[in-house]
C-alpha positions in Angstrom: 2.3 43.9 43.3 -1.1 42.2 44.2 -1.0 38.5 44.1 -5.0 36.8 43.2 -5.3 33.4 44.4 -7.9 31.6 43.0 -10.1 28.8 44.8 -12.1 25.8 43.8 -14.6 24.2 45.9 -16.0 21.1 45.1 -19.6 21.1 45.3 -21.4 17.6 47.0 -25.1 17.5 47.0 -27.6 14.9 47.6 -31.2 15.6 46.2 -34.4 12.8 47.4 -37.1 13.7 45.3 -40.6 12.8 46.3 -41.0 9.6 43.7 -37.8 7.9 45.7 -35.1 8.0 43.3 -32.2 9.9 44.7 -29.4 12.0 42.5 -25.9 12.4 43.9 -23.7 14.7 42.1 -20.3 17.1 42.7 -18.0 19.6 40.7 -15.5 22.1 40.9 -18.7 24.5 40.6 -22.2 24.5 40.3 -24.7 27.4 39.2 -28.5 27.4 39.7 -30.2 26.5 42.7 -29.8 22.7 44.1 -33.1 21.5 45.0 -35.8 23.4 42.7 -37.2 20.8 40.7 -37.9 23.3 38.0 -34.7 25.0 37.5 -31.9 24.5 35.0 -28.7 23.4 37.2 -25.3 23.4 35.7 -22.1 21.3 37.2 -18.8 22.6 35.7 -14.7 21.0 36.8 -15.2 17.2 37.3 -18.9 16.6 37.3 -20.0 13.6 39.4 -23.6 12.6 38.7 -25.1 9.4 40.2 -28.9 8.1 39.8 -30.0 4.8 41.0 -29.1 2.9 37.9 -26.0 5.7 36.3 -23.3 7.2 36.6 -21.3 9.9 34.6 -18.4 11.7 34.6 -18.0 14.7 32.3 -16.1 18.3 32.0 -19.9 19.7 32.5 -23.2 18.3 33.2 -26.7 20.4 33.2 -29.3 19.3 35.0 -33.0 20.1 33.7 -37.1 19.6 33.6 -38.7 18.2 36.5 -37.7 16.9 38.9 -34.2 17.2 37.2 -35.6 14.5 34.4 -33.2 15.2 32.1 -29.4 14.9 32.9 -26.7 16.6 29.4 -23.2 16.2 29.8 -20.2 16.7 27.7 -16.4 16.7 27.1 -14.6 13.2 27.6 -18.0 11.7 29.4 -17.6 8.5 30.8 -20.2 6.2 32.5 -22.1 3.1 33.3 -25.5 2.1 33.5 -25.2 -0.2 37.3 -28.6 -2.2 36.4 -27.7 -3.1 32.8 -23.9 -3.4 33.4 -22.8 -1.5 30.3 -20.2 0.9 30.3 -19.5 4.0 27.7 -17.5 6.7 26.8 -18.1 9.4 24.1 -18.4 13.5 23.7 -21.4 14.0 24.8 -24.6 12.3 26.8 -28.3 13.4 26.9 -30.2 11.2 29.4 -33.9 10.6 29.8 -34.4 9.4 33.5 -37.9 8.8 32.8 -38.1 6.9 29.3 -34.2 5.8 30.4 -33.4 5.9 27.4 -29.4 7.2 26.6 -28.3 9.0 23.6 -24.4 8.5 23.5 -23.0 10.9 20.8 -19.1 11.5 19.3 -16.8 8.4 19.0 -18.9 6.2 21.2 -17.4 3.4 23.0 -20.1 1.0 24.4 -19.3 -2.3 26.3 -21.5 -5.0 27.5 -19.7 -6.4 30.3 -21.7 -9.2 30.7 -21.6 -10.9 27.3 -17.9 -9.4 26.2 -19.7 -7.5 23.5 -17.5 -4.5 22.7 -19.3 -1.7 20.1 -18.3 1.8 18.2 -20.1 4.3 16.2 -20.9 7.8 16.1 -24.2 7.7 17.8 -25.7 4.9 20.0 -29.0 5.3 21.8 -29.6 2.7 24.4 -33.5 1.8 26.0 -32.7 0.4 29.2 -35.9 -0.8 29.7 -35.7 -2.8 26.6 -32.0 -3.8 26.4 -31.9 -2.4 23.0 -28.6 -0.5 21.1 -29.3 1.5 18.2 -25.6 2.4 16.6 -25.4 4.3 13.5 -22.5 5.7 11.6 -19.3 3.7 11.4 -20.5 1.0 13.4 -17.7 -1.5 14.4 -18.8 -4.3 16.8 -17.0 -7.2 18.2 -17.6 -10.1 19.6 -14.9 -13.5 20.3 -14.4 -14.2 16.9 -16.8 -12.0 15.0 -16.2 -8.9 13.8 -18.7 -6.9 12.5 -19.6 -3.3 10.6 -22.1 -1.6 8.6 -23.7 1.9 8.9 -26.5 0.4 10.9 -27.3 -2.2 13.4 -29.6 -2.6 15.9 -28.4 -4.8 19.0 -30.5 -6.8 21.1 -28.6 -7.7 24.7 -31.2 -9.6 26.2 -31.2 -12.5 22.8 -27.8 -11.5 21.5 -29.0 -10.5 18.4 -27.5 -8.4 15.8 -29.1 -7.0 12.8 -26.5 -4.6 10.4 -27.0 -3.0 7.3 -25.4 -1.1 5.1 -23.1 -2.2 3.6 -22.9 -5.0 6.2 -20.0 -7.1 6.7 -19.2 -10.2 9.0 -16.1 -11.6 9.5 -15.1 -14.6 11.1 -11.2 -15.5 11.4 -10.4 -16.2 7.9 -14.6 -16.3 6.5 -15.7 -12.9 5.2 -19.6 -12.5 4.5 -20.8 -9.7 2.7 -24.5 -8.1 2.2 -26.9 -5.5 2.6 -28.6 -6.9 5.3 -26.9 -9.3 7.7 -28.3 -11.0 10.8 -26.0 -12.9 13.7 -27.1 -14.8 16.4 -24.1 -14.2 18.7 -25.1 -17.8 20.9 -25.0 -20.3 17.7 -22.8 -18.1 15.7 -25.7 -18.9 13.3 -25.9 -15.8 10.2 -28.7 -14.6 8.0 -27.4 -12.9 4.8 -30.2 -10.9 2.8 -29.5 -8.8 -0.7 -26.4 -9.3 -2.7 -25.1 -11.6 -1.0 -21.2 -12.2 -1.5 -18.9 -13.7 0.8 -15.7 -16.2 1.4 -14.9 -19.2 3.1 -11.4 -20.5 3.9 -10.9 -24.3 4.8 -8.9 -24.6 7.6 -7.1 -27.9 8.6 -7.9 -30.1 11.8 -7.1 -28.5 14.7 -6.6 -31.8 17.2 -3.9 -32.8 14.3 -2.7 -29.9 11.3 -0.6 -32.6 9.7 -3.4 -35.1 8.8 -4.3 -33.7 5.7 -0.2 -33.7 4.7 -0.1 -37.0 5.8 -3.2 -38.6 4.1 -1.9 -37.3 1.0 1.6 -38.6 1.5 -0.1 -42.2 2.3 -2.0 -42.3 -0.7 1.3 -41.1 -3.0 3.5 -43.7 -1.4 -0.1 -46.8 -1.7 -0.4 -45.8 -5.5 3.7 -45.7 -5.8 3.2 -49.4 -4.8 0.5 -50.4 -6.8 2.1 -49.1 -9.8 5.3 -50.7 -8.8 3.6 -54.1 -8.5 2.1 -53.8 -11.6 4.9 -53.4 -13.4 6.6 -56.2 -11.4 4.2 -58.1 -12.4 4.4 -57.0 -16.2 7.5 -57.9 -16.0 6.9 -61.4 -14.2 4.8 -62.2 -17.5 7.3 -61.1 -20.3 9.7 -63.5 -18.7 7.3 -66.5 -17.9 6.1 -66.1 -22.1 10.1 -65.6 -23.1 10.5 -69.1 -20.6 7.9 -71.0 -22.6 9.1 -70.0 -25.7 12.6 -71.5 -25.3 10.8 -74.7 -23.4 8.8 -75.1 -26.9 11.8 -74.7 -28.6 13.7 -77.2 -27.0 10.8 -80.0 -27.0 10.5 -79.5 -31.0 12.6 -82.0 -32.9 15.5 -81.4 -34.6 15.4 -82.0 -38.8 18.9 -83.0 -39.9 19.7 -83.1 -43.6 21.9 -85.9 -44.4 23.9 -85.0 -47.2 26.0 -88.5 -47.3 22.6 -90.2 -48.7 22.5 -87.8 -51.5 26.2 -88.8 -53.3 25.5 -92.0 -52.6 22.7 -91.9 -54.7 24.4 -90.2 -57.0 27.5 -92.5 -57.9 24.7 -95.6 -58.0 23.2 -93.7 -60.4 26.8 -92.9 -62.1 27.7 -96.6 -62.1 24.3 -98.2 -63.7 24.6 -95.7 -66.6 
């Protein structure tokens, strides 16, 4: 019985092309020819690619157009653009080395290292030049407190700026804002809401003491609890001082005796005569 072995050779080429900008790339296998700047190249197993401002990892990349202008890759691609510092993962990548402009498509994952800005949608396509992210489908962004979603947004890395639309949504902690058209300025936390507008606000208590409002409103309980206590004290201070000078008036009147020991003396005088 015949045994088959089977062996993989990872490729590693280096290509300078006459504008400068050098590509580096390796897989498990490679077909095309490396080096013709007008030939369709194909990296299968582990595909490396590296340009002077990406790299990607993918189960395939293709290489194509002049000068190898055009860089598609697919299955679990990951990369990072080194001059923007952004990092992505989705299903598949086409790449514009001359416009540098990215199209990221399948459950995209995009991360701005630099501001902690952390983004998901279906498709993103990124302008490097311009610092620009167009997401659209399912677009889920976050950023320290704010999270954000919509169909559309356009994010601006450079001002962090976001426009969303819609049905846009902003929330922040317990605050909810609603609208077709919503615009956050990620520095100020400052937010734009355009077109049936809806939202919600939460009060929230002080955060340097939580039990101040409790306490104010136990303090002002226990000052009216006292004022009403010293009004009726004092109530009752009055009914007695009036019931006191009542009895005082009383006692000063004089007393009217009737002196029934005149009247029969009258009486038998008048008995006596007759």
């Amino acid at each position: 019985m015949k045994k088959v072995f089977f062996l993989t050779v990872l490729f590693f080429l280096s290509i300078q092309f006459s504008f400068g900008e050098k590509i580096i790339f390796s897989a498990n296998n490679m077909t095309g020819k490396a080096g013709d700047s007008n030939t369709t190249t194909r990296l299968s197993g582990n595909a490396y690619i590296k340009t002077e401002t990406m790299e990607i990892q993918a189960e395939s990349v293709e290489l194509s157009g002049e000068d190898y202008r055009y860089i598609k890759a697919t299955g679990n691609v990951v990369g990072k653009n080194t001059e923007t510092n952004m990092e992505f993962t989705c299903e598949g990548l086409d790449y514009d080395r001359t416009t540098k402009i990215a199209e990221l498509r399948g459950n995209v994952d995009l991360t701005d290292i630099d501001n902690d800005v952390k983004a998901k949608a279906q498709v993103i396509v990124y302008n490097q030049d311009t610092d620009i992210a167009i997401l659209q489908i399912k677009v889920n962004l976050l950023q320290e407190d704010n999270v954000c979603t919509g169909s559309y947004a356009v994010y601006y890395k450079a001002t962090q700026l976001l426009e969303i639309s819609g049905n846009a949504q902003v929330k922040q902690k317990d605050d909810v804002f609603r609208a077709q058209f919503i615009t956050l300025d990620m520095d100020t936390q400052d937010i734009t809401l355009g077109g049936n507008v809806k939202g919600t606000v939460t009060e929230s208590k002080s955060k340097d003491n939580p039990e101040t409002s409790d306490n104010t409103e136990k303090t002002d309980t226990a000052e009216n609890s006292d004022e009403e206590t010293a009004e009726k004290s004092a109530g009752s201070e009055a009914d007695v001082d009036a019931s006191v000078e009542s009895t005082a008036e009383e006692e000063k009147a004089p007393a009217v005796e009737y002196d029934k020991s005149e009247e029969l003396e009258d009486l038998v005088d008048y008995s006596e005569e007759n």
